[in-house]
Structures are given as structure tokens and as C-alpha cells.
The first five atom37 places (N, CA, C, CB, O) and aatype in JSON, in Angstrom:
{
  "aatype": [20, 20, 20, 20, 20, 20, 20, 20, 20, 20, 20, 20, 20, 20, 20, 20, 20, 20, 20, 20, 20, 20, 20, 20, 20, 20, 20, 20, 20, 20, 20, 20, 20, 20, 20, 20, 20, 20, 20, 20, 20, 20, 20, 20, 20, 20, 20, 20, 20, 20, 20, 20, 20, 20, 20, 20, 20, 20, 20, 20, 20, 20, 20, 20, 20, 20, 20, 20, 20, 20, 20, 20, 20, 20, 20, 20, 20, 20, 20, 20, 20, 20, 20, 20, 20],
  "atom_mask": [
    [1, 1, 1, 1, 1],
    [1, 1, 1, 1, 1],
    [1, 1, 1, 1, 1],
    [1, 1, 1, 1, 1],
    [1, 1, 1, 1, 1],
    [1, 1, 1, 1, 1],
    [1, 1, 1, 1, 1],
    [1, 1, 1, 1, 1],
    [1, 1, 1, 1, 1],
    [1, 1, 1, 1, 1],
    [1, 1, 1, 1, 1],
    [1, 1, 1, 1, 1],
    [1, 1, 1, 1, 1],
    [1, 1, 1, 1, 1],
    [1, 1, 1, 1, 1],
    [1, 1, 1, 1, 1],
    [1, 1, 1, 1, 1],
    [1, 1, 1, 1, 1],
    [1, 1, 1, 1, 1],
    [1, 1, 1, 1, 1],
    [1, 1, 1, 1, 1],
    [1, 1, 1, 1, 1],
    [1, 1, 1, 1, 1],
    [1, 1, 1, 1, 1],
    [1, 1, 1, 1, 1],
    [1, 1, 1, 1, 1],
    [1, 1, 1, 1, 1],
    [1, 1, 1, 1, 1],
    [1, 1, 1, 1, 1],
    [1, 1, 1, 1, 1],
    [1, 1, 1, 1, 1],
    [1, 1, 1, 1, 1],
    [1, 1, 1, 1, 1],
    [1, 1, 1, 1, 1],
    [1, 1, 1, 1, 1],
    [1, 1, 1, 1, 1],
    [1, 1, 1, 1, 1],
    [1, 1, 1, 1, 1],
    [1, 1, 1, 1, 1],
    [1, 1, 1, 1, 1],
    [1, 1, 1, 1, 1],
    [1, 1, 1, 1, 1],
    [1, 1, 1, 1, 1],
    [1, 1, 1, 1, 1],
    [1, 1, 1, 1, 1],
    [1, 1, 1, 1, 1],
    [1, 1, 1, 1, 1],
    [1, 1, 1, 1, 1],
    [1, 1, 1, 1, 1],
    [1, 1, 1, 1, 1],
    [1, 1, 1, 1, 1],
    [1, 1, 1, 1, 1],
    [1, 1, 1, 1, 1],
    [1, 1, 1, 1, 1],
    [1, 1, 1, 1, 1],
    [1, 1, 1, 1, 1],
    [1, 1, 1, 1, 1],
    [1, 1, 1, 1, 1],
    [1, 1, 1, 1, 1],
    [1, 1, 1, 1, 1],
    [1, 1, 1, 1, 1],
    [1, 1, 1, 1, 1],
    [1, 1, 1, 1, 1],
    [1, 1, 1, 1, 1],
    [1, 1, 1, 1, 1],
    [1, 1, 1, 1, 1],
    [1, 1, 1, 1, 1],
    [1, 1, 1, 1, 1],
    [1, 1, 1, 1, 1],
    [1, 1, 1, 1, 1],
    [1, 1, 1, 1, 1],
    [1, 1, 1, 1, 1],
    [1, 1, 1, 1, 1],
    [1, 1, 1, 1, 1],
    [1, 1, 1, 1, 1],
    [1, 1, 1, 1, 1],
    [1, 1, 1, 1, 1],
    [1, 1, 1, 1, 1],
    [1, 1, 1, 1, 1],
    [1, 1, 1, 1, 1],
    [1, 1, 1, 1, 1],
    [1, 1, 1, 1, 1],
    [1, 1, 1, 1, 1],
    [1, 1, 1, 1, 1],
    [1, 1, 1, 1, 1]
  ],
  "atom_positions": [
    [[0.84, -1.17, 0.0], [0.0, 0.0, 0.0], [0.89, 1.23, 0.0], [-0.96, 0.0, 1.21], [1.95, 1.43, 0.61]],
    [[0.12, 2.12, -0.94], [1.36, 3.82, -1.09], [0.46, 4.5, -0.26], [1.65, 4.95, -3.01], [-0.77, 4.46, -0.28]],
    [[1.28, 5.19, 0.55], [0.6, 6.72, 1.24], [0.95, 7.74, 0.32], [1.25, 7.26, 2.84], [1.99, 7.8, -0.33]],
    [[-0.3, 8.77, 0.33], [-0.21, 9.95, -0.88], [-0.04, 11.07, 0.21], [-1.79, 10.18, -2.11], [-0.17, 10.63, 1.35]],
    [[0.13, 11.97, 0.15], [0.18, 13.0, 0.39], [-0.73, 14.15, 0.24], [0.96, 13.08, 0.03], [-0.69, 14.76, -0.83]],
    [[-1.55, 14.51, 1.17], [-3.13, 14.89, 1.03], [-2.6, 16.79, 1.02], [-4.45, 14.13, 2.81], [-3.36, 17.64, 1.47]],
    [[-1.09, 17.15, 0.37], [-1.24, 18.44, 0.71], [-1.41, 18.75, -0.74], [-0.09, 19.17, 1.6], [-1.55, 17.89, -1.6]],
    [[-1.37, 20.22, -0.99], [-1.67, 21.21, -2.35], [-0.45, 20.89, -2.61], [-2.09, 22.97, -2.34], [0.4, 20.4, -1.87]],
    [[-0.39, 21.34, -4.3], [0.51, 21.14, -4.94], [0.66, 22.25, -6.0], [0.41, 19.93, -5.32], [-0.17, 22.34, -6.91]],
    [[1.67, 23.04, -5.9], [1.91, 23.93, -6.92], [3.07, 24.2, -8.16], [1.89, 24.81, -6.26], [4.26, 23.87, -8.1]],
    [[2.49, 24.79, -9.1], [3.26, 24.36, -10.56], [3.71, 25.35, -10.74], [2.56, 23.89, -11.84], [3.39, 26.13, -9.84]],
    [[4.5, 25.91, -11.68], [4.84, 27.39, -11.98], [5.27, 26.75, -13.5], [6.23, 28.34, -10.84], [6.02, 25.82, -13.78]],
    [[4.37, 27.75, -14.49], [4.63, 27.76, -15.95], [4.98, 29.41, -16.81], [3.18, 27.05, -16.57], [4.21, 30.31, -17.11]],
    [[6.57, 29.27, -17.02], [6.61, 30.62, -17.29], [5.94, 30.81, -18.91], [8.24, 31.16, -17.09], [6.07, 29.95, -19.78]],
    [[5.15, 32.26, -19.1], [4.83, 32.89, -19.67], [5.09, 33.9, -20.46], [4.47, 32.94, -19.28], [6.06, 34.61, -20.18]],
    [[4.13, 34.23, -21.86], [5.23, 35.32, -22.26], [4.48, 36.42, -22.1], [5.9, 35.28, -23.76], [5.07, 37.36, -21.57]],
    [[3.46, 36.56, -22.37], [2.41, 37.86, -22.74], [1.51, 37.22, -21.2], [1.27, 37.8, -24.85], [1.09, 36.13, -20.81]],
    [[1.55, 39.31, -20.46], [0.7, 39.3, -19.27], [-0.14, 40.03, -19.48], [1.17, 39.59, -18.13], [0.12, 41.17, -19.86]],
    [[-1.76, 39.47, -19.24], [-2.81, 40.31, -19.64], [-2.89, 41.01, -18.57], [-4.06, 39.73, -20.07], [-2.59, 40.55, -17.47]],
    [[-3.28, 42.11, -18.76], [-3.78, 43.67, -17.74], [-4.8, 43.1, -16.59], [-4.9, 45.12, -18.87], [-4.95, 43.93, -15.7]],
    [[-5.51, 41.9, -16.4], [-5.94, 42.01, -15.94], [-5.26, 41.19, -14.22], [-6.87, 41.89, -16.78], [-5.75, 41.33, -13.09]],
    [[-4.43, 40.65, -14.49], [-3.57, 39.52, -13.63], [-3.24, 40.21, -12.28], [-2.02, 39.0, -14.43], [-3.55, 41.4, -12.3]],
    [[-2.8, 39.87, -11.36], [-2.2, 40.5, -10.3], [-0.37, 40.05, -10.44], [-3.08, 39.92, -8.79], [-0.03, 38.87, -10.36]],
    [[0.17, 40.65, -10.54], [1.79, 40.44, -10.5], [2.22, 40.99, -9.75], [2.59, 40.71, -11.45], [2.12, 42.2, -9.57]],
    [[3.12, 39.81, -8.81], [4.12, 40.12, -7.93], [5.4, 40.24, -8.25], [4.11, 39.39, -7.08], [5.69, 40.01, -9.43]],
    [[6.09, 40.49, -7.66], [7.94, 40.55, -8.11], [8.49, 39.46, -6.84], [8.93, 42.69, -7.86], [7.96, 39.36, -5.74]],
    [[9.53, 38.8, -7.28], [9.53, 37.48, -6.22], [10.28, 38.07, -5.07], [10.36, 35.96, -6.81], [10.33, 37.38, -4.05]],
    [[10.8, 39.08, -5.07], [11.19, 40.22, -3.9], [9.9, 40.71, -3.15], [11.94, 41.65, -4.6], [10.3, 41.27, -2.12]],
    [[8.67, 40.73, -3.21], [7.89, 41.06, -2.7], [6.99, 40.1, -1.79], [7.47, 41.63, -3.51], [5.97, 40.41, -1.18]],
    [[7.55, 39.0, -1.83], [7.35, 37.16, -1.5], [7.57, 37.39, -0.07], [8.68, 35.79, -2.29], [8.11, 38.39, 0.4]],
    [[7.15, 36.48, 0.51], [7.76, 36.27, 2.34], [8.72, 35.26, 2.2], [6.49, 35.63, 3.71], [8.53, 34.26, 1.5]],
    [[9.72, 35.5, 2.82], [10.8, 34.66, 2.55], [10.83, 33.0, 3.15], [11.96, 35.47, 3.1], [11.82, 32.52, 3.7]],
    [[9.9, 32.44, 2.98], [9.43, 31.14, 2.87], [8.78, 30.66, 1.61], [8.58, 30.98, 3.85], [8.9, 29.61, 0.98]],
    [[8.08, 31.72, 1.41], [7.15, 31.84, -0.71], [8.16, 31.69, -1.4], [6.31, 33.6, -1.55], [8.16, 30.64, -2.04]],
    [[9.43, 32.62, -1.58], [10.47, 33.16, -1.88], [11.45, 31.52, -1.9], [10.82, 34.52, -0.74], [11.26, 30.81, -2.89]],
    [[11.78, 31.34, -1.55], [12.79, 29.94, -1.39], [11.68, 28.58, -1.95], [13.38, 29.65, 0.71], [12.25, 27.83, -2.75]],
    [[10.45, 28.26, -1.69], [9.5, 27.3, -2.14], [9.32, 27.53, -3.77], [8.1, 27.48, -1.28], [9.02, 26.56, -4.47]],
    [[9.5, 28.86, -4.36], [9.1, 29.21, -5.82], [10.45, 28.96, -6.47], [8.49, 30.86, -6.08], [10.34, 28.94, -7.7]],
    [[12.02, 28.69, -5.93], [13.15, 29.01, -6.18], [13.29, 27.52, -6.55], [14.01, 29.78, -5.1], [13.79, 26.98, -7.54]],
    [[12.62, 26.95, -5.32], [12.53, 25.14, -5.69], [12.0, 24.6, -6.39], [12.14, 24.33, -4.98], [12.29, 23.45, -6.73]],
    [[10.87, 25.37, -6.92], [9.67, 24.83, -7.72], [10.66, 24.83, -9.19], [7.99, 25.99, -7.69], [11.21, 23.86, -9.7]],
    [[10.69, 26.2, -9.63], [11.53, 26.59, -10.76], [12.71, 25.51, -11.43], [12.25, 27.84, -10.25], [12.73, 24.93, -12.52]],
    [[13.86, 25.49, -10.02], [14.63, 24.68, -10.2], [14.12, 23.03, -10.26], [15.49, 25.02, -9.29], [14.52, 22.21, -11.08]],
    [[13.72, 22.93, -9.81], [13.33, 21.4, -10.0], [11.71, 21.14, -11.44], [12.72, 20.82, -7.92], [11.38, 20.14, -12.08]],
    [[11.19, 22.36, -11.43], [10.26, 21.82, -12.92], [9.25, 20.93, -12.64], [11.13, 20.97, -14.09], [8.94, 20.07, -13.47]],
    [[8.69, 21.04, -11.55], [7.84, 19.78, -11.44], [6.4, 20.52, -10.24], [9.06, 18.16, -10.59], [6.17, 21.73, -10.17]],
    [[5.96, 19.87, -9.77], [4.92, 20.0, -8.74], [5.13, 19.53, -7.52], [3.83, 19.47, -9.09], [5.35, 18.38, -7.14]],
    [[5.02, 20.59, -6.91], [5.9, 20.51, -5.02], [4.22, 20.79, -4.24], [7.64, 22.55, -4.44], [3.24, 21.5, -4.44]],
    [[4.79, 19.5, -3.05], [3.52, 19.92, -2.07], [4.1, 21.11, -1.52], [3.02, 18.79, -0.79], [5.31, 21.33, -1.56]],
    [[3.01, 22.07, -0.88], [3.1, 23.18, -0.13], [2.62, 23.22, 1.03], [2.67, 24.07, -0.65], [1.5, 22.87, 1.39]],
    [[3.67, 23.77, 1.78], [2.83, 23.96, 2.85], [1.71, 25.09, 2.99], [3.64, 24.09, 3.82], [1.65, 26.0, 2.16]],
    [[0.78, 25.0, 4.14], [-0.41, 25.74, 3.89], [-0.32, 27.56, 3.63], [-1.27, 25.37, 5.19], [-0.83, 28.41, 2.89]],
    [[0.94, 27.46, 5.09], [0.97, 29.06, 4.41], [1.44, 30.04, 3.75], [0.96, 29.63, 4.8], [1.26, 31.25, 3.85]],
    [[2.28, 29.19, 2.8], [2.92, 29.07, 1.79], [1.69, 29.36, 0.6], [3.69, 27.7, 1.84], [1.64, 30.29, -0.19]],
    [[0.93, 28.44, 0.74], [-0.25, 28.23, -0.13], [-1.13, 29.41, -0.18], [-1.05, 27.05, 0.32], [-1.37, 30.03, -1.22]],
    [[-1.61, 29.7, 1.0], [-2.88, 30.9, 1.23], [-1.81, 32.37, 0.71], [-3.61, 31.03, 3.47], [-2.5, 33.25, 0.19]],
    [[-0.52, 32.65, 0.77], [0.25, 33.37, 0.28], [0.57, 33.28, -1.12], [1.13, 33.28, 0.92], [0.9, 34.39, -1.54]],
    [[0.6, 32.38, -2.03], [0.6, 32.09, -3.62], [-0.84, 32.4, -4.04], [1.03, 30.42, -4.07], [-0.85, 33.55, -4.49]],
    [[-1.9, 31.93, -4.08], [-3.0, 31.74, -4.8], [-3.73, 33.7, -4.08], [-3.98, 29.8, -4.27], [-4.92, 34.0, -4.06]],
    [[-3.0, 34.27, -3.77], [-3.25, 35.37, -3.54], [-2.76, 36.21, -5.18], [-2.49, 35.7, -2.09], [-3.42, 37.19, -5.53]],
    [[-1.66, 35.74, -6.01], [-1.17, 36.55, -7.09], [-1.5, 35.46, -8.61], [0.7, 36.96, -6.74], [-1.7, 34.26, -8.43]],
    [[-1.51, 35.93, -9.71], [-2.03, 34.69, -10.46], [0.01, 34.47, -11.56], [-4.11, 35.32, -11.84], [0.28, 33.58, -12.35]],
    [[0.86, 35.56, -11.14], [1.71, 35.37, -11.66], [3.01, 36.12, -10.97], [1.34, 35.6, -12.84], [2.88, 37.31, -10.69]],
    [[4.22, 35.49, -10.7], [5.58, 36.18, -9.97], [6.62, 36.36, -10.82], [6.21, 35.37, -8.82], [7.11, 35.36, -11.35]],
    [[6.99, 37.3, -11.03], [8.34, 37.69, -11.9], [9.31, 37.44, -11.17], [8.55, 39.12, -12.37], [9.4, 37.88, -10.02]],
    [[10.39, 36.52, -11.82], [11.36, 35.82, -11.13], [12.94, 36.3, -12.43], [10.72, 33.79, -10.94], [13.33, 37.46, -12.56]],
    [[13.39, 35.41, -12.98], [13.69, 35.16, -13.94], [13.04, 35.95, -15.17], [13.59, 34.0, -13.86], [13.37, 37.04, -15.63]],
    [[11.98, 35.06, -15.56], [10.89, 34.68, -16.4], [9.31, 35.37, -15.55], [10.97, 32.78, -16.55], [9.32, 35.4, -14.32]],
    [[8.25, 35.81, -16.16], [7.15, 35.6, -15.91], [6.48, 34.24, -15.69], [6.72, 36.18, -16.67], [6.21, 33.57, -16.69]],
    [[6.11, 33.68, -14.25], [5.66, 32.44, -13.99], [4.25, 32.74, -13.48], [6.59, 31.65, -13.02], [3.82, 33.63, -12.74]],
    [[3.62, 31.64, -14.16], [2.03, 31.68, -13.91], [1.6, 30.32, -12.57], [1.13, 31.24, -15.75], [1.8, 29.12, -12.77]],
    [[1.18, 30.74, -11.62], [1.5, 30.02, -10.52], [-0.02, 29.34, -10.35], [2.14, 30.99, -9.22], [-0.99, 30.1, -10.26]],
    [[-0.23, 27.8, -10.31], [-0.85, 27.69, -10.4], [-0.91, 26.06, -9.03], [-0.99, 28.01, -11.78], [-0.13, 25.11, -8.99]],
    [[-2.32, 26.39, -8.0], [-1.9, 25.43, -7.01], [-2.89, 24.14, -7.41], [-2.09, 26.05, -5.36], [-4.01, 24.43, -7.82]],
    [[-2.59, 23.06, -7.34], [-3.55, 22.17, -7.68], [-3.71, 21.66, -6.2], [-3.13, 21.07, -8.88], [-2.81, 21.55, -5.37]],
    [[-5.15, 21.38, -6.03], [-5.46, 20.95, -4.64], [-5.78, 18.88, -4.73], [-7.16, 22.11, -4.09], [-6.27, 18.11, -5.55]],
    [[-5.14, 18.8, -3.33], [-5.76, 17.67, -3.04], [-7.37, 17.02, -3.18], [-5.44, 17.7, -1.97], [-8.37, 17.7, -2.96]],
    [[-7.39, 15.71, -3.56], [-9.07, 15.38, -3.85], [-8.71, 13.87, -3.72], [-9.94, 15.93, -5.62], [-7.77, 13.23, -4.18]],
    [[-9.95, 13.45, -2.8], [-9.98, 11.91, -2.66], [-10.81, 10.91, -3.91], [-10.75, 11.67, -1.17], [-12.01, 10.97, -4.14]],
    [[-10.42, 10.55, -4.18], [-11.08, 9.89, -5.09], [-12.35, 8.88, -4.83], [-10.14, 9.29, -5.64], [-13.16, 8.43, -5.64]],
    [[-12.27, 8.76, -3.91], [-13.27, 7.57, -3.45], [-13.16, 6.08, -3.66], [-14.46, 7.78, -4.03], [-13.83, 5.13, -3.26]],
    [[-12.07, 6.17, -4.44], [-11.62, 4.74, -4.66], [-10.77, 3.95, -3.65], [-10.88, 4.73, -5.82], [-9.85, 4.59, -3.13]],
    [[-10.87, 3.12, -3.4], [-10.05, 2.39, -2.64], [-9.15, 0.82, -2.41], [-10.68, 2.52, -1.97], [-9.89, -0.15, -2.51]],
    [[-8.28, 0.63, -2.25], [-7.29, -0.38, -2.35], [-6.94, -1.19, -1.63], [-6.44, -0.09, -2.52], [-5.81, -0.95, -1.22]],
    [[-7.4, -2.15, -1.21], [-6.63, -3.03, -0.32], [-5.63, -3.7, -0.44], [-7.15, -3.73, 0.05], [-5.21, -4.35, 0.52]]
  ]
}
């Protein structure tokens, strides 16, 4: 049996064109826990669980200028209802 990990999970896909309507942060403007979690995300390219207040601090902006323009996007945990013995 696998244990999953029931936390959020967030992606970062950089972008080229930012519509007017977005909220953008600058990754200097991050709490320096956001700030080091987005540094990991980047570098590693993949989908990192987050911690929560990490989380309620991201899904506050829809994109962070780092590098690149990144479109931050958290995917949440969901049980499936399925089950395995």
C-alpha cells in the first residue's frame, strides 16, 4: 500500500504575454518562505507539495516575476473515493 500525500501542490509555468488584468508580484515582494519554495519549484520543474501558508500566500497573485514571468498555479488535493486493499 502507497501513502499519498493529502497536501496542495503547486506548478509554476513561465509565460510570455501578461494580460492587464492579472495581479503580479515581483519574487522580492514574497515572504521569505514563498520566496525559497518558488526558487525550488523553478529549479526542480515539477509540482511541489506546499505547505499551507505558503499556499494561502501564492493563490493570492495569479503570476511572480522571477527570472521569467511564472504563472502560478496550485492544484489541490481530492480523494477519489476509490479504494485499495
Amino acid at each position: 500500500m502507497v501513502a499519498v500525500s493529502m497536501q496542495s501542490r503547486v506548478t509554476v509555468t513561465p509565460i510570455e504575454s501578461i494580460p492587464p488584468t492579472v495581479d503580479v508580484r515581483h519574487i522580492d515582494e514574497l515572504s521569505n518562505k514563498a520566496r525559497e519554495f518558488l526558487y525550488q519549484v523553478v529549479w526542480e520543474d515539477g509540482q511541489i507539495a506546499v505547505e499551507p501558508e505558503v499556499e494561502a500566500e501564492l493563490t493570492r497573485y495569479d503570476v511572480v516575476k522571477f527570472t521569467e514571468y511564472y504563472r502560478i498555479t496550485v492544484v489541490e488535493p481530492h480523494a477519489s473515493g476509490h479504494v485499495t486493499a
